[in-house]
C-alpha positions in Angstrom: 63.6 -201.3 64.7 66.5 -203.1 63.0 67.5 -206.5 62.7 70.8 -207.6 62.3 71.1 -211.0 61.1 74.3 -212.6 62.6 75.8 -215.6 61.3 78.2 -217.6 63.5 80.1 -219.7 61.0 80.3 -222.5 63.0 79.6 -226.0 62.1 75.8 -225.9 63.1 75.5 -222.9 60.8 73.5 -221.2 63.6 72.0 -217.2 63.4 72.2 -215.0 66.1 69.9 -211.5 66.1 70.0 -208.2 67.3 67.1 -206.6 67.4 68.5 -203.0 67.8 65.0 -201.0 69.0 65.7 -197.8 70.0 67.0 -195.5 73.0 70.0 -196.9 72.3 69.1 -200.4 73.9 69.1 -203.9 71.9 67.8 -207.0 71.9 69.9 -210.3 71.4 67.9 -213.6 70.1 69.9 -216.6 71.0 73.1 -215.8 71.4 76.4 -218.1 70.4 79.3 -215.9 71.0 78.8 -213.5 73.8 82.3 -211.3 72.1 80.8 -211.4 68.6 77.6 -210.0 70.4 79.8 -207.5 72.5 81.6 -205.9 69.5 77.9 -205.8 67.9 76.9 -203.4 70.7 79.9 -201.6 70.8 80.0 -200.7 67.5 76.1 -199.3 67.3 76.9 -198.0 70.9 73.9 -199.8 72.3 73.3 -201.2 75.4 71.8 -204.9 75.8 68.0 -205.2 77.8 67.7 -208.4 77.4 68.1 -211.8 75.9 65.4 -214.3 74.2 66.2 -217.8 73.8 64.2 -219.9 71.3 64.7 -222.8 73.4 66.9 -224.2 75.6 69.3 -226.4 73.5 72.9 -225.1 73.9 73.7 -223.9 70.8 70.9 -220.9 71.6 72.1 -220.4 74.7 75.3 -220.6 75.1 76.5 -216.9 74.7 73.8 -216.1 77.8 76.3 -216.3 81.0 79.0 -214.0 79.7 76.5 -211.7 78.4 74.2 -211.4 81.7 77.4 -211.2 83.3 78.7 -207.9 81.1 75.5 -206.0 81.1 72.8 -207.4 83.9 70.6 -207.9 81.5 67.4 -210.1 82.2 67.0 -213.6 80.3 63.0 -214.2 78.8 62.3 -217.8 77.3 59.4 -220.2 77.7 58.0 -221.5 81.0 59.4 -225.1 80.1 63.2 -223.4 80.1 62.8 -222.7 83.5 66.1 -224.5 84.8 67.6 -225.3 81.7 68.2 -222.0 80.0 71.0 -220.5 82.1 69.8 -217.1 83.6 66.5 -217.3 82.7 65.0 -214.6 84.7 61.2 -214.2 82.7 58.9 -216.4 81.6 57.2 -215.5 78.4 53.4 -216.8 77.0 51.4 -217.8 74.3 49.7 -214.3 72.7 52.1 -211.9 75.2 52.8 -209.0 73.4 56.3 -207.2 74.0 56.7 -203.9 73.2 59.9 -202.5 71.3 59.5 -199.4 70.5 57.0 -196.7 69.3 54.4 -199.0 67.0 56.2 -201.9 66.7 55.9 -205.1 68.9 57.0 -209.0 69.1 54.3 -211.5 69.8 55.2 -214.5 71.2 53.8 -217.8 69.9 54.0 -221.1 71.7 55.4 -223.4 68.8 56.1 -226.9 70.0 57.1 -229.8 68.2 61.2 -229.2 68.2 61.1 -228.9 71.9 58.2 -228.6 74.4 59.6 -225.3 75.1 59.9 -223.3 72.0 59.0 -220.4 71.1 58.2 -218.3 67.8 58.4 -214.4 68.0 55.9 -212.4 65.3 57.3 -208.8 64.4 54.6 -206.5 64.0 54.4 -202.8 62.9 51.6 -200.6 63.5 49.4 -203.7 63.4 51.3 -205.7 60.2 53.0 -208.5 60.5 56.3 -208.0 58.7 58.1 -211.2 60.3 58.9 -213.9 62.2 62.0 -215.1 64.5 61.2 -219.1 64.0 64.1 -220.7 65.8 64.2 -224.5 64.9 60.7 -224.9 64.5 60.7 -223.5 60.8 63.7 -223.1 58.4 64.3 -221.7 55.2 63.0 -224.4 52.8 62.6 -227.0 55.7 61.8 -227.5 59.1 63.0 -228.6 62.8 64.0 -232.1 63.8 61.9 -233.5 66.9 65.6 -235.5 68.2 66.1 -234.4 71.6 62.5 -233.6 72.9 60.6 -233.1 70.6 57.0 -234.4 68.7 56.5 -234.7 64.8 52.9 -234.7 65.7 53.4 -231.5 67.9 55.7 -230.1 65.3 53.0 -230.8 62.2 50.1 -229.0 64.4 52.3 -226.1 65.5 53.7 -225.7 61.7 49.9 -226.0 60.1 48.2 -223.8 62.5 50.8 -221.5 63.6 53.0 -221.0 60.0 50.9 -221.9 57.2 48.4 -218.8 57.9 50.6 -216.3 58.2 50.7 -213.7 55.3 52.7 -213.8 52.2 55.1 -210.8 52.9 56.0 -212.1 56.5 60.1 -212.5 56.5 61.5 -215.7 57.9 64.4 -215.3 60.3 65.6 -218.9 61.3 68.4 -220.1 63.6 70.0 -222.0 61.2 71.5 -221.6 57.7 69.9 -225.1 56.1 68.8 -223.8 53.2 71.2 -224.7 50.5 70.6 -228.3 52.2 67.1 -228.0 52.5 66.2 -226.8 48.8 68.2 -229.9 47.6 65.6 -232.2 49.6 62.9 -230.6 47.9 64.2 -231.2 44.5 64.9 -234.8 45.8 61.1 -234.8 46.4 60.0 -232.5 44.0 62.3 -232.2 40.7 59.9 -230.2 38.4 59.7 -227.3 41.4 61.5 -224.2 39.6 61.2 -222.1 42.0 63.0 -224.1 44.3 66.1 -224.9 41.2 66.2 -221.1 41.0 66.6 -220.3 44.6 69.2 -223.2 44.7 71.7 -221.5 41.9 70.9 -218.6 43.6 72.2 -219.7 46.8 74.6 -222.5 46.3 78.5 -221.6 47.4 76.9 -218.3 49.6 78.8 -216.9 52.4 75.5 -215.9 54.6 77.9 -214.0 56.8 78.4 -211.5 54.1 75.4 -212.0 51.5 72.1 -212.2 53.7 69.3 -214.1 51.7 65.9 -214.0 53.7 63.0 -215.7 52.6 59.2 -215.0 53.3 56.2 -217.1 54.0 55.6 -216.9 50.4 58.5 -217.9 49.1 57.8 -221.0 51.7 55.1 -221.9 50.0 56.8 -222.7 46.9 60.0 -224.0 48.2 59.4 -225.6 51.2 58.2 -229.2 50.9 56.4 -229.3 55.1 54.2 -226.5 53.4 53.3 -228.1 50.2 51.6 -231.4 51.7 49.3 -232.1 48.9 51.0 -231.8 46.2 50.9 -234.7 44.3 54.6 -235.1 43.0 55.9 -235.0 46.4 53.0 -237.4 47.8 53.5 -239.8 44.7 57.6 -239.9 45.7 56.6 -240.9 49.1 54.2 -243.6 48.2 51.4 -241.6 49.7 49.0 -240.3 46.7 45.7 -241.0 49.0 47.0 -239.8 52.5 46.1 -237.0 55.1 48.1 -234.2 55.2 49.7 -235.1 58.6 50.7 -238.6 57.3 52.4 -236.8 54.5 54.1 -234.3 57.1 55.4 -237.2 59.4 56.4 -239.4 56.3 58.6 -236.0 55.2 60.0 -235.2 58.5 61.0 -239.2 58.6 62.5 -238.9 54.9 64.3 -235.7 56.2 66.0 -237.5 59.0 67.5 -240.1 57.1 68.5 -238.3 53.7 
């Protein structure tokens, strides 16, 4: 299988993927611009199965009408989209596994917290994870805001359980480009992180459209501030030395909003 990363340069600095998998048929993960995703398939003369959505904010699923329209293709997302997501026509589950082609297979996770209808897709290949689509539950450096019906509670359980387990070499596929952004609030946080100042001159002023930088759970580790909850740097910024992990999460997610 490949995944083609699309980035939509609009001011939302959304991704769009094509999953191209095989027998000439592809996948598109929440689409923005049904004629960007047209040309896509023309040019790899592949014809579309189906689309995922995320979730069912606009911005993931605004390409579906024109696209079902085109091509008759069927529409999966999360029970909870059921009447928001425009042609929804499946509703996936927690653990469902979805084939794509010969030893390779998306696992859908249930990942609230950004919405009560998110979901997170694990890429696996002949039983190894290799990565994950995460939507706006987990970004580059950061994650999801919990604005228009969401849970920071939800979104701390789903990032600890779900996230922080995964496997160093898992890729990171997010539906946003935040992490210029993102790296800078972890420096705000967390000055003496050089890992995070190296990824920063390494990614400040890039076109993503045209240089692709993909990150992995490990790298997450070491950049991203929701997964380093007890270090004390970032816990001694937020006045919060002697506090749970959650509190420190919720405090972060708080700071995040308002910097």
């Amino acid at each position: 299988m490949n995944i083609h990363q699309i980035y939509t340069y609009n001011d939302l600095r959304n991704f769009t993927y094509l999953l191209e998998i095989g027998n000439g048929e592809a996948i598109v993960l929440d689409p923005w611009d049904s004629d960007e995703i047209n040309t896509a398939l023309s040019e790899r003369s592949l014809s579309l199965k189906a689309i995922i959505n995320t979730h069912e904010h606009w911005d993931h699923t605004r390409g579906n009408e024109a696209l079902v329209a085109a091509h008759e293709c069927e529409v999966w997302a999360h029970q909870n989209g059921e009447g928001k997501i425009p042609g929804m026509t499946r509703a996936l589950s927690a653990g469902e596994v979805v084939p794509l082609e010969a030893d390779v297979t998306l696992t859908v996770l249930d990942t609230p917290g950004h919405t009560f209808a998110h979901l997170c897709f694990l890429v696996t290949e002949r039983g190894v994870p290799l990565a994950v689509f995460t939507g706006d539950t987990l970004f580059n450096a950061g994650v999801g805001n919990c604005h228009n019906g969401g849970s920071p509670e939800a979104l701390y359980e789903t990032v600890r359980a779900q996230f922080h387990p995964l496997e160093d070499r898992v890729a990171v596929y997010p539906g946003h480009d935040y992490l210029e952004n993102n790296l800078k609030f972890t420096l705000h946080l967390e000055p003496s992180n050089t890992a995070a100042a190296q990824w920063l001159e390494r990614v400040e002023g890039n076109d993503p459209g045209t240089t692709p930088i993909v990150t992995t759970i490990g790298d997450e580790r070491s950049i991203n501030t929701f997964f380093r909850l007890s270090n004390l740097e970032i816990r001694e910024n937020l006045l919060l030395s002697e506090a749970s992990e959650a509190s420190v999460f919720l405090a972060l997610r708080k700071r995040r909003n308002d910097w």
